[in-house]
Every structure is written in C-alpha cells, then in structure tokens.
C-alpha positions, 0 to 999 in steps of 0.5 A, a space after each residue: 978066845 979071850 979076845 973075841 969075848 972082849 970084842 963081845 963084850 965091847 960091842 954088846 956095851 956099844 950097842 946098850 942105849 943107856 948110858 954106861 961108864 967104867 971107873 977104876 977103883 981110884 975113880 979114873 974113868 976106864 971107858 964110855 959105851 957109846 951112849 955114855 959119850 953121847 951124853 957126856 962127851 968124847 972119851 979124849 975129853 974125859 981122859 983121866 978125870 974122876 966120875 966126881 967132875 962130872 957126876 959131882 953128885 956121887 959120893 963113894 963110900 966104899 960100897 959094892 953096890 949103890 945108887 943115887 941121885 942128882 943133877 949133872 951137865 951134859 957135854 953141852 952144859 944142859 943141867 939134867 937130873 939123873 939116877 945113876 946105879 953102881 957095881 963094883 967089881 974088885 978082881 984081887 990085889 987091890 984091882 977091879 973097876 967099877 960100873 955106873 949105868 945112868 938114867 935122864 930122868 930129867 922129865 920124871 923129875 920136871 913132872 915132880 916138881 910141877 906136881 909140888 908147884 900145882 900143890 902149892 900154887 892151888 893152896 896159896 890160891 885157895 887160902 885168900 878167897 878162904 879167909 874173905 869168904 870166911 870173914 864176909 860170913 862172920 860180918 853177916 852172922 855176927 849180929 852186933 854189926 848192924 850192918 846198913 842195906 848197902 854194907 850187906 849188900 857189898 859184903 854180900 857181892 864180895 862173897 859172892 867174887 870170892 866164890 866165883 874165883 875158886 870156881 873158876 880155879 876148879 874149873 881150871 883144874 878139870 879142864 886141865 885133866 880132861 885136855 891132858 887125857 884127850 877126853 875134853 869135848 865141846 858142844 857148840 851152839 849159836 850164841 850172842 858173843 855179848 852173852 859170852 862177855 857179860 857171863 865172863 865180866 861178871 865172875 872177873 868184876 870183883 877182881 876189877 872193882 877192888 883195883 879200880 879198873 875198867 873194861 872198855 868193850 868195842 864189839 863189831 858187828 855185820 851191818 849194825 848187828 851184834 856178832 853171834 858165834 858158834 861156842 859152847 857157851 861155858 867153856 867160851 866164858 872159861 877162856 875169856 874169863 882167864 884171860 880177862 882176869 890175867 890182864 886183871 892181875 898184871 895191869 895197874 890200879 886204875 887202868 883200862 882193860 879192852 874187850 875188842 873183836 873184830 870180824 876176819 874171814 869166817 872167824 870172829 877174833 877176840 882179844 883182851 888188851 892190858 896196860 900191864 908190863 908187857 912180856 919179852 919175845 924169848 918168854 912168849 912161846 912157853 906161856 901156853 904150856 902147862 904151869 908155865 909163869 913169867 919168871 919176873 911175875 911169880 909173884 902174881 898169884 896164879 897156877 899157871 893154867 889160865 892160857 894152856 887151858 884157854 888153848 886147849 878149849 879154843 883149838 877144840 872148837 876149831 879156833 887160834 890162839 895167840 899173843 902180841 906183846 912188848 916189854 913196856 907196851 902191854 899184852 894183847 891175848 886174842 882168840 878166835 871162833 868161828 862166826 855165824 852170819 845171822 839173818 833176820 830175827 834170831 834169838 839166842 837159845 842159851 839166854 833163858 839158860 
C-alpha cells in the first residue's frame, strides 16, 4: 500500500509542469520532477549538490515557509529571473526535506524592466527639449535682450524644432500602444511622396542645422513625373521622420544624409542612407523590436521606438521594411508603399490640408 502511494506520488510530481525539487534538510537535493530536470539539468549532474549552487539566490533561514526571488542559469547557462516558493517539512529527530517550486518569470521581469527603461529614456528625452523651450521663452520675454528681427527669429525656429521633437516622442508613444493592442489603422490616399518628405524635413531640420548636415533627396519618377503613393499621409511622415532623425543622431557633424526612392514593381521603395557607424549583422534582427538599442550606441538619446514603431505603420499599409548595414559603412533603412501610376493632371488632396 505505501508503495503504491509513493509510485502515486512520483508520478503525480512528474506530471506537474512546473518545475519542483526536493532538499534534505542540510540542503542536498533529494529529487527533481521532471520539469525541474528540464531546466536544470539531470538528476546525475546534481547528485549531491546543494540547492545554493544552483539557485545561488537563496538564503535558508531556518524558515518553515518562504519565498524569494533571482536570477540562476539554466543547464544551457541561459541566465533566468526566477521565483521560487519553499516548504519545509520536518518529520522528527532531526529528519525531513524540504520543497521548492520554481517560476520563469523571465518575461514578466524583462516586461519590468522595459517599463523602467521607457520611464527613463522618455524623462531624459523630455528634459532637453524642456529646458530649450524654456530658455527660448525666457529670451522672448525678457525685455532687456532687445533682440535683432533674425535673433528672434532663430530663437523662435529653435522653439519651434524643439516642440516638434516632443511631439514626435507623443506620437511615438501612441502608436507604440495602439500597435501593441492590435487597434492601429491606417487611411490611405493618393499623395505626392514629395509631400511626405517635406512634412518629415521639417519637424527633423532643426535637428540637421544644429549639426551642420545635409539631406540630399534623389526621387525618381515615371516619365519625368514626380512619384505619388498611397499612404496616410500623418503616419507616412511619422515613419520617415524616425528614421530621418535616427540617421540624424548616429551620423557625424557635417555629413549628408540621402533621401532615395527608387520604383520596384508596384511599390515605391524609400531608403534613408547615413554615414553613421554602421551596425553589426548579429545586431541587426532586434532593431525592430520594441526598445531594442544598439548596445555600443546607448548613449544616443532615443527610447528605442523609432524603427518598431516605423514597422508597425509600413506593414499596416501593406508594406516592408528592412536594413543593410556594415560596420564602418554606414546605414541604409528603406521602406516600402505602394505606388500609384498617375495619369494626366493630378492634384494632390492633402496639400490644401
């Protein structure tokens, strides 16, 4: 009868999902349900160790009952952050054993600290255009500056840059939601791609000035025409605008950053082009993902939204995105919408709005 209860016992524990150990009191492990070995690693390969080598995390305290949290390597050396519950169970004279149940909680804690990262990233990038905003009104307002018609009028644009950079962050921000929820929709209309480009040039050109660099436009057309597309016309701009100011952030003073677009089957495909430090192959996958930086480049400013977000919007019009870079070579990020053959005089519908 005892047996057959054991036999139970061990298959209930091998059946459980989550992983569970048992110790003896000294911290030995006993056994390893087979979730447990999963993650950890063969029972033979933990013969006689102590819980503490590999949840190093762990402090025994003398505690019936507990829990805590850390991080530990799996048996591939994948580091985790895990919770890990315990229960002792002392049966007399010394002897007993106690259980540990283990969580991953490896994506809740990534999702943590994306949060905190987010926090930071959008206060840092809040504070710089802050204090210029603030600085630009306090020359305006303080009367004894007796500013020239062109200071006022450059303190003014500067201004101006300053509070198209926190709304571009805003719209950053919202998009990034609405992608996430599945709610993001677009309205697509025939527009002039030169509409999109200028929209885009002017929210970044501040940024462009200050360095002293320049932004070469080569836009094809069909027969001489300039290239039309079918875009929703805010949300078009957003995506250039991302990546014009990226190829802004990580190119040098004084260089040229290149507008081309180039006709390929019924797409008209757009590319941004920088002479910036260009980005390894093994780093280039994550750079659509949400808040994914280089990590060489972490300290650009940025939130790490601008290409996830570009994605989002150009694959909800039925578009690509992608990236060809070289280390030392510089970055290409193009993007492609679909493109409209125009016969005759058109006129753009968005241009009085």
């Amino acid at each position: 009868m005892v047996t057959s209860i054991q036999a139970h016992q061990r298959a209930l524990l091998a059946a459980i999902r989550v992983p569970i150990a048992t110790t003896f009191l000294d911290g030995r492990i006993a056994g390893l349900n087979a979730a447990a070995v999963a993650l950890f690693g063969s029972p033979e390969r933990l013969h006689d160790r102590s819980i503490g080598e590999i949840l190093p995390f762990l402090r025994d305290r003398g505690e019936s009952c507990g829990e805590s949290q850390g991080r530990a390597a799996d048996a591939n050396g994948r580091m985790m952050d895990l919770e890990v519950s315990w229960t002792r169970v002392t049966e007399g004279r010394g002897a007993g054993y106690i259980v540990y149940v283990v969580h991953d909680i490896s994506r809740h804690a990534e999702v943590s600290r994306l949060r905190e990262q987010l926090l930071y990233s959008v206060a840092h990038e809040l504070r710089g255009p802050l204090m210029i905003l603030e600085n630009s009104l306090d020359m305006l307002g303080d009367e004894e500056q007796k500013l020239t018609p062109d200071e006022f009028a450059s303190v003014l644009a500067t201004a101006r840059g300053t509070t198209g950079r926190m709304h571009t962050l805003l719209e950053n921000l919202l998009s990034a939601g609405s992608i996430k929820s599945g709610h993001f929709v677009v309205a697509p209309r025939e527009i002039e791609l030169r509409a999109i480009i200028n929209d885009a040039l002017e929210i970044v050109y501040p940024a462009i000035h200050r360095q002293s660099q320049r932004v070469d436009i080569d836009i094809g057309g069909d027969g001489g025409q300039a290239p039309w597309v079918m875009a929703d016309r805010r949300y078009a701009r957003q995506v250039l605008t991302n990546l014009l100011d990226n190829a802004s952030k990580y190119s040098p003073d004084g260089s040229v950053i290149r507008v081309v677009a180039i006709r390929v089957g019924k797409m008209m495909r757009i590319s941004v082009e920088d002479s910036g430090p260009g980005i390894r192959h093994e780093q280039q996958a994550g750079l659509f993902e949400r808040f994914y930086r280089v990590r060489s480049n972490t300290d650009v400013p940025g939130v790490g939204l601008g290409l996830a977000i570009a994605k989002g919007i150009v694959e909800a019009h039925g578009g690509s995105i992608g990236i060809e870079s070289e280390p030392g070579m510089g970055t290409r990020v193009w993007f492609s919408l679909p493109a409209v053959q125009r016969t005759g005089e058109a006129r753009d519908e968005h241009s009085a709005g």
